[in-house]
N, CA, C and O atoms as CSV, one atom per row, in Angstrom:
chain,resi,resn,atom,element,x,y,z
A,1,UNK,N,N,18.996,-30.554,-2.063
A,1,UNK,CA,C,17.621,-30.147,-2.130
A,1,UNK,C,C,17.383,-28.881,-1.322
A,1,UNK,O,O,16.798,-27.883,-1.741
A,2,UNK,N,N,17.952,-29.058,-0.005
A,2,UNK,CA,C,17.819,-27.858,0.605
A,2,UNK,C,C,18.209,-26.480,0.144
A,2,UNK,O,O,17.549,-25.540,0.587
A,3,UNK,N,N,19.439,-26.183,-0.891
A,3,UNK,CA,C,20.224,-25.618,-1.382
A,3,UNK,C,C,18.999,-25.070,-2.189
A,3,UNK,O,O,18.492,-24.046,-1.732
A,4,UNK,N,N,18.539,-25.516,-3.139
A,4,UNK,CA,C,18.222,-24.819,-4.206
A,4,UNK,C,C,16.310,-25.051,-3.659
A,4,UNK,O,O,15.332,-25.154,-4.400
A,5,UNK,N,N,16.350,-25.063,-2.491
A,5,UNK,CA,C,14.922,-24.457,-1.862
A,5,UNK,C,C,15.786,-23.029,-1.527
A,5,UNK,O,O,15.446,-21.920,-1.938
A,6,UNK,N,N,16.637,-23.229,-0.931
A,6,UNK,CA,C,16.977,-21.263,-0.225
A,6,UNK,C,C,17.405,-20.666,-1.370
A,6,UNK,O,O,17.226,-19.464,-1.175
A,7,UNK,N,N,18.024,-20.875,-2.815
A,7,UNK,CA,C,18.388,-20.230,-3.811
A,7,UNK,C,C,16.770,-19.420,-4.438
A,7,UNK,O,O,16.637,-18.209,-4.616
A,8,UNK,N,N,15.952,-20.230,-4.620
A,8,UNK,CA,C,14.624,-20.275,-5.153
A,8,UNK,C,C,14.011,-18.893,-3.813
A,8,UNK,O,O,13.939,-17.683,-4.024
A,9,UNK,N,N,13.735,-19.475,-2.786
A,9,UNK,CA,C,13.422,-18.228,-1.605
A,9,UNK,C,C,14.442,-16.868,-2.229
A,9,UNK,O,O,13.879,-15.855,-2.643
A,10,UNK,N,N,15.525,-16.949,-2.237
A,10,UNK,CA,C,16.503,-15.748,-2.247
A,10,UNK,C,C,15.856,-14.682,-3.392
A,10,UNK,O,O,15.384,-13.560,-3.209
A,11,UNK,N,N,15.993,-15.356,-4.480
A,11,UNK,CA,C,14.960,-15.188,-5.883
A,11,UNK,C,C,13.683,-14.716,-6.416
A,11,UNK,O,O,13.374,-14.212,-7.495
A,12,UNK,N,N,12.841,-15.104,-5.060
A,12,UNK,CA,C,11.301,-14.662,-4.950
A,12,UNK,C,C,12.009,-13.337,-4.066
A,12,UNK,O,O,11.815,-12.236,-4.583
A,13,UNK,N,N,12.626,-13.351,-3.078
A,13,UNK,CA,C,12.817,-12.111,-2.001
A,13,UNK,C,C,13.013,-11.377,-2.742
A,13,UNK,O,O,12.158,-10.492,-2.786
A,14,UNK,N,N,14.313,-11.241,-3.860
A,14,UNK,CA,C,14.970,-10.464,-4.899
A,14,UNK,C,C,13.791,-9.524,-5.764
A,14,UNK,O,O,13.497,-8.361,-6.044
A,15,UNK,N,N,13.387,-10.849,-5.948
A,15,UNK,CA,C,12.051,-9.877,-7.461
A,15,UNK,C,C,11.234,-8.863,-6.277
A,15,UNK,O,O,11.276,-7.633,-6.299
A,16,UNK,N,N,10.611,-9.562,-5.419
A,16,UNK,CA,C,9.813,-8.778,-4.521
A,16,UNK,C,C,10.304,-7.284,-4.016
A,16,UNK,O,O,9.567,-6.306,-3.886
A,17,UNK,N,N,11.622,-7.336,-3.781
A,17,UNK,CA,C,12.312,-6.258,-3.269
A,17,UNK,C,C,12.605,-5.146,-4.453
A,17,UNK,O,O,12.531,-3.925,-4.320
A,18,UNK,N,N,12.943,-5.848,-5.596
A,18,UNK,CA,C,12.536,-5.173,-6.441
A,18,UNK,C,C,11.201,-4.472,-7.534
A,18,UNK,O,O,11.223,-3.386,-8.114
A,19,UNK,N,N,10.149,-5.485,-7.541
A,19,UNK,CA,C,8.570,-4.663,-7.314
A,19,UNK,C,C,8.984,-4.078,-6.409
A,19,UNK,O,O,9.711,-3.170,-6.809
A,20,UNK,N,N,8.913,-4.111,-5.443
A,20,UNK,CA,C,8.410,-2.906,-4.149
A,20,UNK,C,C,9.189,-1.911,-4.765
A,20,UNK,O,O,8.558,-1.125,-5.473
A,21,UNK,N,N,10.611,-1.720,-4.656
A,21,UNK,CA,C,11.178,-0.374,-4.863
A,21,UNK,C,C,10.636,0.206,-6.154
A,21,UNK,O,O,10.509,1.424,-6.031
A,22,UNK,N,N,10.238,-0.276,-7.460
A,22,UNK,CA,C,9.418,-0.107,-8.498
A,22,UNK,C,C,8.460,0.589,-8.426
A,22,UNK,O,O,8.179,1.571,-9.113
A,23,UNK,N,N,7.817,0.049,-7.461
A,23,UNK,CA,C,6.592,0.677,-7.041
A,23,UNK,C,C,6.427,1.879,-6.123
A,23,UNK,O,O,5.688,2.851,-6.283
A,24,UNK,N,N,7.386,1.575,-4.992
A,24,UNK,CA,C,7.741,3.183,-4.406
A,24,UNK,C,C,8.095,4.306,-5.575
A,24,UNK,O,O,7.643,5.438,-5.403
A,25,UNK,N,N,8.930,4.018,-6.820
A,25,UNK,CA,C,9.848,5.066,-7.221
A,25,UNK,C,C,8.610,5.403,-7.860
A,25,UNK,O,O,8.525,6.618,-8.042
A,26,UNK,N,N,7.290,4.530,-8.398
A,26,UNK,CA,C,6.629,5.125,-9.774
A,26,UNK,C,C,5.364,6.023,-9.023
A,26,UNK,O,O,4.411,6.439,-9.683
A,27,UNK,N,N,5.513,6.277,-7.428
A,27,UNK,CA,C,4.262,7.358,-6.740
A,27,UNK,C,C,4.951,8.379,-6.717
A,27,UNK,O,O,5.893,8.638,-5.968
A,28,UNK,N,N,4.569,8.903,-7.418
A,28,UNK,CA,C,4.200,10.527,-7.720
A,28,UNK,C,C,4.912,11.712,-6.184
A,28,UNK,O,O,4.202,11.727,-5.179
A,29,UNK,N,N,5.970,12.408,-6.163
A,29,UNK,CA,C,5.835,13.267,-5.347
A,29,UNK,C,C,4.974,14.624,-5.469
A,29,UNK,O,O,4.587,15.228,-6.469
A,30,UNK,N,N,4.814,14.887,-4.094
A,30,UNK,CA,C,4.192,15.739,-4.548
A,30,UNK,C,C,4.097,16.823,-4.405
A,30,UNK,O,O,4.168,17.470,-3.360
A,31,UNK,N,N,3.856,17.287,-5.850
A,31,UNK,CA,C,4.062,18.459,-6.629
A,31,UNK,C,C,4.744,19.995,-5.921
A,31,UNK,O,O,3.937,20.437,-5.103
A,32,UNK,N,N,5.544,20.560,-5.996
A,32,UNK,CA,C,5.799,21.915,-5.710
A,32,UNK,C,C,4.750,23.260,-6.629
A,32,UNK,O,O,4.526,23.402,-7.831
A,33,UNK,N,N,4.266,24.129,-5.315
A,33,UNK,CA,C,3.433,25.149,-6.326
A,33,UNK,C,C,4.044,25.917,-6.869
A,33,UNK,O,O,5.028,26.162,-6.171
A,34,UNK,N,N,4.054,26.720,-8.131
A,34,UNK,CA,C,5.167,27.658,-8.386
A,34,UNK,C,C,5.065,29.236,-7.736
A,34,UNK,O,O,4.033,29.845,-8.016
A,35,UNK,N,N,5.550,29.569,-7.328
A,35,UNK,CA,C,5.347,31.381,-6.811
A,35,UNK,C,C,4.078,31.871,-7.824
A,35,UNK,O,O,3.136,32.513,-7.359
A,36,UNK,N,N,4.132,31.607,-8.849
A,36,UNK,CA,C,3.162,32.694,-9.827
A,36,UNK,C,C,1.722,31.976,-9.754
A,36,UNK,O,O,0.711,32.638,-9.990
A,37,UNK,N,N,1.635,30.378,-9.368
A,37,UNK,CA,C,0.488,29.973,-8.998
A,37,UNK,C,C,0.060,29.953,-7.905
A,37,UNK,O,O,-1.144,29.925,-7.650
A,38,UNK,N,N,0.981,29.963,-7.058
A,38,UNK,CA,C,0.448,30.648,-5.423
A,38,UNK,C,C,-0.233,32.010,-5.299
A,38,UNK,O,O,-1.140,32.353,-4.541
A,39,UNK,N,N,0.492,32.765,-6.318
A,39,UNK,CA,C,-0.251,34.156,-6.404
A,39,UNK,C,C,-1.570,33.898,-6.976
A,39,UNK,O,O,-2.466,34.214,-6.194
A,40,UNK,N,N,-1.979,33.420,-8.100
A,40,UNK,CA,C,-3.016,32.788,-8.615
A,40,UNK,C,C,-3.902,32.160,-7.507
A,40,UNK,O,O,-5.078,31.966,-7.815
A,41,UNK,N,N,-3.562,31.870,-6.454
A,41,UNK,CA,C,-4.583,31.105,-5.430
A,41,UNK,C,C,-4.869,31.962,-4.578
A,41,UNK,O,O,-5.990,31.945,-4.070
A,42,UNK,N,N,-3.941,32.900,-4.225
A,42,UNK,CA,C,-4.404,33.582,-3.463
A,42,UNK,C,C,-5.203,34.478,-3.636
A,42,UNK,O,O,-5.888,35.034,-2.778
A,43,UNK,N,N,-5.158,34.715,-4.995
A,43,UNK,CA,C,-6.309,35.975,-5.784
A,43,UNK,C,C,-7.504,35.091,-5.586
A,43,UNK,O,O,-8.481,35.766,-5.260
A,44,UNK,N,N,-7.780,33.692,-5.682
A,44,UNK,CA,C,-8.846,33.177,-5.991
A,44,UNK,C,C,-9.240,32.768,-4.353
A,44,UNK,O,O,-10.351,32.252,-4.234
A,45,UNK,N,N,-8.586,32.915,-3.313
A,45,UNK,CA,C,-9.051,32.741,-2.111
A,45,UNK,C,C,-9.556,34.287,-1.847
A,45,UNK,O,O,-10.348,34.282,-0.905
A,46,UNK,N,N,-9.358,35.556,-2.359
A,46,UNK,CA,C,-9.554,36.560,-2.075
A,46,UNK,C,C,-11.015,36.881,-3.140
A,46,UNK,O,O,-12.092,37.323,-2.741
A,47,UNK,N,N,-10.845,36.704,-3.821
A,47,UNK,CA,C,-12.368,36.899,-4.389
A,47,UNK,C,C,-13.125,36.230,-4.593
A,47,UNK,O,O,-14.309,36.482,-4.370
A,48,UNK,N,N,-12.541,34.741,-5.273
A,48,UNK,CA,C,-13.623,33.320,-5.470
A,48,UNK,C,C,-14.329,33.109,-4.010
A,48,UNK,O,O,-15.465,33.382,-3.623
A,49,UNK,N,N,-13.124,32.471,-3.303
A,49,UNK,CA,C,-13.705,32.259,-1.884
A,49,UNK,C,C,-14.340,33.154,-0.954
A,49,UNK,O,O,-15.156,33.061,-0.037
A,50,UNK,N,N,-13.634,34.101,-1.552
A,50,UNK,CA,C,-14.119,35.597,-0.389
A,50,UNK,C,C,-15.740,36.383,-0.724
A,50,UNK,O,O,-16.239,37.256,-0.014
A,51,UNK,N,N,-16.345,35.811,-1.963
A,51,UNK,CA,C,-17.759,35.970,-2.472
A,51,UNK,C,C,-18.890,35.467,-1.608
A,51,UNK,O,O,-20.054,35.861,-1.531
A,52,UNK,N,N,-18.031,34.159,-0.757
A,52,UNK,CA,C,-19.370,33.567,-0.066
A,52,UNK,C,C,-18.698,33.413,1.337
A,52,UNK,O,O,-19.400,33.042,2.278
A,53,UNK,N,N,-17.303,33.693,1.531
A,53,UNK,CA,C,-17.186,33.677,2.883
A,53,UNK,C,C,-16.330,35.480,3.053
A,53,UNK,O,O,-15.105,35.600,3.080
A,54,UNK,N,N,-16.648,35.871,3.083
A,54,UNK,CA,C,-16.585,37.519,2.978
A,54,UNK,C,C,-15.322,37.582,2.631
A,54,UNK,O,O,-14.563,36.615,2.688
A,55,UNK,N,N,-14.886,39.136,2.107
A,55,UNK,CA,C,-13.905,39.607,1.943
A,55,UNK,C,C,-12.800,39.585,3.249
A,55,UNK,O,O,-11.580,39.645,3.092
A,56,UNK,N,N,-13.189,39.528,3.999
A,56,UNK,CA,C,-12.257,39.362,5.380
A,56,UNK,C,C,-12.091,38.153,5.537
A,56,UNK,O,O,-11.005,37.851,6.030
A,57,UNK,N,N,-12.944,37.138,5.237
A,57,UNK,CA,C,-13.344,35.587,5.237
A,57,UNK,C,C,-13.585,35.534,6.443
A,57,UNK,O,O,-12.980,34.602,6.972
A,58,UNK,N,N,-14.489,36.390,7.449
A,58,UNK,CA,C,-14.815,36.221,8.431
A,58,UNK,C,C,-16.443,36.098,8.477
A,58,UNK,O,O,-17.137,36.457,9.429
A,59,UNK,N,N,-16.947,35.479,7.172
A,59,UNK,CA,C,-18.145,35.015,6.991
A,59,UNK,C,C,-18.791,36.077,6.244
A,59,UNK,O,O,-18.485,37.258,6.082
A,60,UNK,N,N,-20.139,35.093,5.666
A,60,UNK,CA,C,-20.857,35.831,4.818
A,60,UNK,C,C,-21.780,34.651,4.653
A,60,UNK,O,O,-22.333,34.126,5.619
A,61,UNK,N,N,-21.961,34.181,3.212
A,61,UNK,CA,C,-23.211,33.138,2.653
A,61,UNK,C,C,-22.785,32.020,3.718
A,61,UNK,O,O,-23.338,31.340,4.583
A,62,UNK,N,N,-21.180,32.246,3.053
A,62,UNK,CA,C,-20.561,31.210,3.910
A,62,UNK,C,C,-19.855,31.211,5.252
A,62,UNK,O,O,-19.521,32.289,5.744
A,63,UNK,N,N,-19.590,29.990,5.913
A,63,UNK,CA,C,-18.838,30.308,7.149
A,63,UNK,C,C,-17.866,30.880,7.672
A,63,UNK,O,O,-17.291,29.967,7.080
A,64,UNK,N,N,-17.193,31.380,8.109
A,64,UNK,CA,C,-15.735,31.810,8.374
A,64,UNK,C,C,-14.732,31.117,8.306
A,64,UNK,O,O,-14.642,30.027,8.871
A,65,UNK,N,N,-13.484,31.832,7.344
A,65,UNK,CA,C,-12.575,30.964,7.345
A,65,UNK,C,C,-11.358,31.895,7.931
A,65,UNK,O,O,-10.980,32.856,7.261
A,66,UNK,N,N,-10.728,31.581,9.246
A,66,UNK,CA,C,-10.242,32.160,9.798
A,66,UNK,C,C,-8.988,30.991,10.359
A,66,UNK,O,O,-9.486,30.021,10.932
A,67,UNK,N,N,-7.610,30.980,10.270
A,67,UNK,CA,C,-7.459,30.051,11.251
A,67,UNK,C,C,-8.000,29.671,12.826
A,67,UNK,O,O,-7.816,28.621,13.442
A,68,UNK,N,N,-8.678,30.805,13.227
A,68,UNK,CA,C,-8.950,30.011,14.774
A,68,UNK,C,C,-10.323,29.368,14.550
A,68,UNK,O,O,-10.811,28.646,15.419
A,69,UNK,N,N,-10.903,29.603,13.485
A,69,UNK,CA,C,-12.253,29.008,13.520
A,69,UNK,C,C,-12.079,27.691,12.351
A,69,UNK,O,O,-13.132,27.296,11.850
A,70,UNK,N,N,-11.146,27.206,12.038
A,70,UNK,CA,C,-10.482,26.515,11.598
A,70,UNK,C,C,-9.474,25.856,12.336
A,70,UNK,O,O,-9.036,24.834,11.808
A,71,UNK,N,N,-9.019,26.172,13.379
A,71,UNK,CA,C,-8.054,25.386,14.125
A,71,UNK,C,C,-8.050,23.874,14.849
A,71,UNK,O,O,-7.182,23.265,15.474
A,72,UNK,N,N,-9.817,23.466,14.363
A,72,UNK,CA,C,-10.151,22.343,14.665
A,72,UNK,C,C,-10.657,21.121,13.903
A,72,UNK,O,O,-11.229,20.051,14.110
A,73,UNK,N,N,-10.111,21.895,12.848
A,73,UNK,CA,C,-10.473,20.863,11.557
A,73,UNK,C,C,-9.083,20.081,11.002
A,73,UNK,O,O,-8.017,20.624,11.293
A,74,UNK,N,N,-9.052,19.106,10.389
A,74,UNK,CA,C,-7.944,18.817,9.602
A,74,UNK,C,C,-7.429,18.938,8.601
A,74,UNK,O,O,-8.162,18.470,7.730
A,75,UNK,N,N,-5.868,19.606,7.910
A,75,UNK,CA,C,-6.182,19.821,6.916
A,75,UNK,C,C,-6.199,18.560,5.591
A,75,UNK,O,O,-5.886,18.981,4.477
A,76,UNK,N,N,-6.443,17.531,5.678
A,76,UNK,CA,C,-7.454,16.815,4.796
A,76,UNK,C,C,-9.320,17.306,5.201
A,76,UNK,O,O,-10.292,17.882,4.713
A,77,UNK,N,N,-9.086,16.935,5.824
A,77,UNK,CA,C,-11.057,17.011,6.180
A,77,UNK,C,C,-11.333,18.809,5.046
A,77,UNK,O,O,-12.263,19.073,4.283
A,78,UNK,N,N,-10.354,19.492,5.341
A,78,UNK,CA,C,-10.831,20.949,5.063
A,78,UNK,C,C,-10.264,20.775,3.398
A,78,UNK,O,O,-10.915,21.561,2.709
A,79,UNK,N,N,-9.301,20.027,2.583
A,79,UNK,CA,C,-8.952,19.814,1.200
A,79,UNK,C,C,-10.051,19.290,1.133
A,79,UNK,O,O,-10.799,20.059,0.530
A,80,UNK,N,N,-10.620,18.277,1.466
A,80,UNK,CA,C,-11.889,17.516,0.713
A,80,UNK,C,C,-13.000,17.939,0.423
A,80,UNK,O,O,-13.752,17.788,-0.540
A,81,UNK,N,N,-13.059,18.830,1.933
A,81,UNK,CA,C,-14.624,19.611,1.477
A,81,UNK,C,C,-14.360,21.335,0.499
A,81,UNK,O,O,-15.182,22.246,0.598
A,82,UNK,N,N,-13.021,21.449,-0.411
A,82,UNK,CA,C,-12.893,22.492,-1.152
A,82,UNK,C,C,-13.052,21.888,-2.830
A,82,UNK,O,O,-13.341,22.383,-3.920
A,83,UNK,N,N,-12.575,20.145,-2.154
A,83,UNK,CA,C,-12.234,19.321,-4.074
A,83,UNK,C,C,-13.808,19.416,-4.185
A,83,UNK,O,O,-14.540,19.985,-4.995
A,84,UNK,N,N,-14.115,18.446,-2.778
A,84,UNK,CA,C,-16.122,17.826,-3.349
A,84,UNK,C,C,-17.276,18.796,-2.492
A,84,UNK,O,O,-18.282,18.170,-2.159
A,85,UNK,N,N,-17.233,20.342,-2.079
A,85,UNK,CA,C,-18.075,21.401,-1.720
A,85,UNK,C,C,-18.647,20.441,-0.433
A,85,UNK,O,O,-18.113,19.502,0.157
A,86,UNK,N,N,-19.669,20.944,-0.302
A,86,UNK,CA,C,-20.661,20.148,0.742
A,86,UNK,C,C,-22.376,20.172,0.179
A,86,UNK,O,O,-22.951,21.133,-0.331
A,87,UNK,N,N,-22.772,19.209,0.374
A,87,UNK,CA,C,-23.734,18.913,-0.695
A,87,UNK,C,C,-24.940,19.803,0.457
A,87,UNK,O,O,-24.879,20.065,1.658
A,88,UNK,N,N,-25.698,19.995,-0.319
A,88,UNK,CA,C,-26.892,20.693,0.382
A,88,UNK,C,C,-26.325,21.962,1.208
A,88,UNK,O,O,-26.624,22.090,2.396
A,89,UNK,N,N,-25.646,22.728,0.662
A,89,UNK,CA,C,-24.852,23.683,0.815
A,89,UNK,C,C,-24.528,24.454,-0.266
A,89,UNK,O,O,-24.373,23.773,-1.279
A,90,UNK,N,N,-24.357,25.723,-0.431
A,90,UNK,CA,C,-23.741,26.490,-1.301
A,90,UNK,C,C,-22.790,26.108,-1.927
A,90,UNK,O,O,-22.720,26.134,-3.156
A,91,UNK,N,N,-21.891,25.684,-1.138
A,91,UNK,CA,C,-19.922,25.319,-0.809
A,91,UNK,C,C,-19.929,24.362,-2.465
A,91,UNK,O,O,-20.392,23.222,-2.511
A,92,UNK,N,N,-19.530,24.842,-3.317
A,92,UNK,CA,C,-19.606,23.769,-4.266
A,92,UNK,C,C,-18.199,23.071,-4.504
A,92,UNK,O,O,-17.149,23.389,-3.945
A,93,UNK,N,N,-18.361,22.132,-5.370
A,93,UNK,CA,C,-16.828,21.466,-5.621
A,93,UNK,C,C,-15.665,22.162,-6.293
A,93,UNK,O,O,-15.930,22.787,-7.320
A,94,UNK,N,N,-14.712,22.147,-5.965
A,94,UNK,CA,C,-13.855,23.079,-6.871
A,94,UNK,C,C,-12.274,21.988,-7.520
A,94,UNK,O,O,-11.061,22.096,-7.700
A,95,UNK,N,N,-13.191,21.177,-7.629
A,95,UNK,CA,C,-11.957,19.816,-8.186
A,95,UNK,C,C,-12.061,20.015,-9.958
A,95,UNK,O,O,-11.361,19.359,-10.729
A,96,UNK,N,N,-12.666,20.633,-10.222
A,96,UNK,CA,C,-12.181,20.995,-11.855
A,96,UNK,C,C,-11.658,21.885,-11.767
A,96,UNK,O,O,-11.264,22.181,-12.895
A,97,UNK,N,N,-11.316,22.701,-10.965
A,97,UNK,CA,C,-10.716,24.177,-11.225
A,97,UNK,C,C,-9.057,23.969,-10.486
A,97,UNK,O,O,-8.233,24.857,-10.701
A,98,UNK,N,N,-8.757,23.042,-9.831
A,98,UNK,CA,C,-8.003,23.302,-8.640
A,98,UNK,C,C,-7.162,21.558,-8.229
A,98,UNK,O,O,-8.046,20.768,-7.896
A,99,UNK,N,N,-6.153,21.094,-8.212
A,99,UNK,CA,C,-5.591,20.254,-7.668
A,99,UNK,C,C,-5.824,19.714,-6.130
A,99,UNK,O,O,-6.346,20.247,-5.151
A,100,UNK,N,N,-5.300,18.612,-6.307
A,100,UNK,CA,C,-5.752,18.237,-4.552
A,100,UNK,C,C,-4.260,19.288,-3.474
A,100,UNK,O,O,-4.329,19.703,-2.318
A,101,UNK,N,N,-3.287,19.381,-4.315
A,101,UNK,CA,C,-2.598,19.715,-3.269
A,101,UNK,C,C,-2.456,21.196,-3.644
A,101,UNK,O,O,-1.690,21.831,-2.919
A,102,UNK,N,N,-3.130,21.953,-4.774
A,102,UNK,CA,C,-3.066,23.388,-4.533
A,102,UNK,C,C,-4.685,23.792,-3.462
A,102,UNK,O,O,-5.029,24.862,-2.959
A,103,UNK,N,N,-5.396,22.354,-3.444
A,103,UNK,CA,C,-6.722,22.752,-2.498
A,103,UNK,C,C,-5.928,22.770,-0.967
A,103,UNK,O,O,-6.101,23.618,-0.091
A,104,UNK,N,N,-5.118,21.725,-0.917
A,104,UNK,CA,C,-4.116,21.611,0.833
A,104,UNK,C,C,-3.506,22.953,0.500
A,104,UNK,O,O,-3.655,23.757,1.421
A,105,UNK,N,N,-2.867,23.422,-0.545
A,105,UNK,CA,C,-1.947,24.774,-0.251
A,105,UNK,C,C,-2.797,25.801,0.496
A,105,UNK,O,O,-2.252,26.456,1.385
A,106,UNK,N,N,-4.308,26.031,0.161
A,106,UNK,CA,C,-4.889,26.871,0.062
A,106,UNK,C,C,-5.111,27.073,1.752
A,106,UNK,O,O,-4.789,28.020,2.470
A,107,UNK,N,N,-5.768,25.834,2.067
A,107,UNK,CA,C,-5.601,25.308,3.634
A,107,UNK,C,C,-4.636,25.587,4.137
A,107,UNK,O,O,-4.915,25.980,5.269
A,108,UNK,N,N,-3.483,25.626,3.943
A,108,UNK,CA,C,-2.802,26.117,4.805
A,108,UNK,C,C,-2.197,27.789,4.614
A,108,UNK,O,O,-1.301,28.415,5.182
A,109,UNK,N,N,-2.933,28.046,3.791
A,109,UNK,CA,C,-2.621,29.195,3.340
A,109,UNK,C,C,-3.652,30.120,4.094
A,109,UNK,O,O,-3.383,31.306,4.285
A,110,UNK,N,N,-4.824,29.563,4.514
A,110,UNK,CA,C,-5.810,30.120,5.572
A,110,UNK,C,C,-5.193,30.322,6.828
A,110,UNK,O,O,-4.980,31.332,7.498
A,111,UNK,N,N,-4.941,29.041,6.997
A,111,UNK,CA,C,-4.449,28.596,8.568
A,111,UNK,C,C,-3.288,29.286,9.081
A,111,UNK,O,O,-2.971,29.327,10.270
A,112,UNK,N,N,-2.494,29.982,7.841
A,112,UNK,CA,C,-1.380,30.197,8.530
A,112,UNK,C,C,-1.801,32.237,7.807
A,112,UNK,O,O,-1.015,33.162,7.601
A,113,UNK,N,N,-2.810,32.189,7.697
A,113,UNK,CA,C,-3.024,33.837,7.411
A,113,UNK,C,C,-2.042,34.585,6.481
A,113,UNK,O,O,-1.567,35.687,6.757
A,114,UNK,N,N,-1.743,33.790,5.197
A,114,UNK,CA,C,-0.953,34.258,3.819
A,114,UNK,C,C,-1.911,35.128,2.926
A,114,UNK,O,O,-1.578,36.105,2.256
A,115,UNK,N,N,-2.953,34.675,3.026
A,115,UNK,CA,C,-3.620,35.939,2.479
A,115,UNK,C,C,-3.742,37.455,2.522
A,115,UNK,O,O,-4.212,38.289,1.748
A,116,UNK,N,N,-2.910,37.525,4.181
A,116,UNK,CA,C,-3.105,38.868,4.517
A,116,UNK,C,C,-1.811,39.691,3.958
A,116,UNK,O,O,-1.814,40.902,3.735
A,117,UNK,N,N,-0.554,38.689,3.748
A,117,UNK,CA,C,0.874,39.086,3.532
A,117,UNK,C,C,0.148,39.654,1.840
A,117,UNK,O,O,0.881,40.170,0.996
């Protein structure tokens, strides 16, 4: 009896271990940008973005986006408010135009001053 209680346990562990790895393999990595769409973002951080936070992005309608005036934000907190804008604000959503992780590229593409290269 005892035997085929630990065969039965072994069996449930088995399937389980296998869902899980199932389930790890079927999340999504994520994504690499390609060079020619990085260029594409950066044109659109230079004029889209740069319309309401200046051409320098050292402000305008909008706030400054500078890494040091940015150096205290996170970059989720700063992807979220590019997917869903900020409501009662100019800042609109840009989640039809733009991925969640070409909105993080962009973020760090501030932060680390690629726009200027």
């Amino acid at each position: 009896m005892q035997k085929v209680a630990w065969e039965s346990l072994l069996r449930k562990l088995e399937v389980f271990v296998l869902v899980f790895v199932g389930l790890l393999l079927a999340i999504p990595a994520r994504a690499e940008i390609s060079p020619s769409r990085q260029e594409e973002l950066l044109y659109f951080l230079k004029h889209d973005c740069g319309s309401c936070h200046g051409l320098t992005r050292s402000g305008g309608l909008g706030s400054p986006l500078l890494p040091e005036t940015l150096a205290d934000r996170s970059d989720e907190d700063l992807t979220e408010i590019i997917m869903e804008g900020l409501p009662g604000t100019p800042m609109p959503p840009w989640k039809a135009l733009l991925s969640r992780e070409e909105a993080h590229w962009l973020v760090r593409a501030i932060k680390e001053n690629k726009w200027k290269k």
